[in-house]
C-alpha positions in Angstrom: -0.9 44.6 -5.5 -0.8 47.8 -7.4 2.8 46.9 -8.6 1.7 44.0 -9.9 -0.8 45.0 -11.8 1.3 47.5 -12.9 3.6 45.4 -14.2 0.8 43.3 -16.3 -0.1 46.3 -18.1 4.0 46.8 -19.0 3.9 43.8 -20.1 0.3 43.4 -21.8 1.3 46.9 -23.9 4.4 45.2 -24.9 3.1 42.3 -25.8 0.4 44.0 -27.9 3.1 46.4 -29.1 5.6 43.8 -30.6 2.5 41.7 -32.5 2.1 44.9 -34.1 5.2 45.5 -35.5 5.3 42.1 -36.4 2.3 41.8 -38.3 3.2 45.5 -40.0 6.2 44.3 -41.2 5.0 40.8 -42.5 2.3 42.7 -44.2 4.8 44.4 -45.7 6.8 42.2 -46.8 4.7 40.2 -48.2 3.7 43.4 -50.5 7.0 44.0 -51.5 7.3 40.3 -52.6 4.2 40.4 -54.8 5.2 43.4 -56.4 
């Protein structure tokens, strides 16, 4: 049980982790394009 949840949390920050990046660098290249 404790692995598991473990492992959701791994996964859940990764998750979270990769839409950031993501979204940072769409942001930024969208401000690069306007520019």
């Amino acid at each position: 049980m404790a692995s598991r949840l473990l492992e959701d949390t791994l996964y859940t920050r990764w998750y979270r982790l990769t839409y950031i990046i993501l979204v940072l660098y769409n942001f930024f290249r969208l401000r690069k394009g306007i520019r």
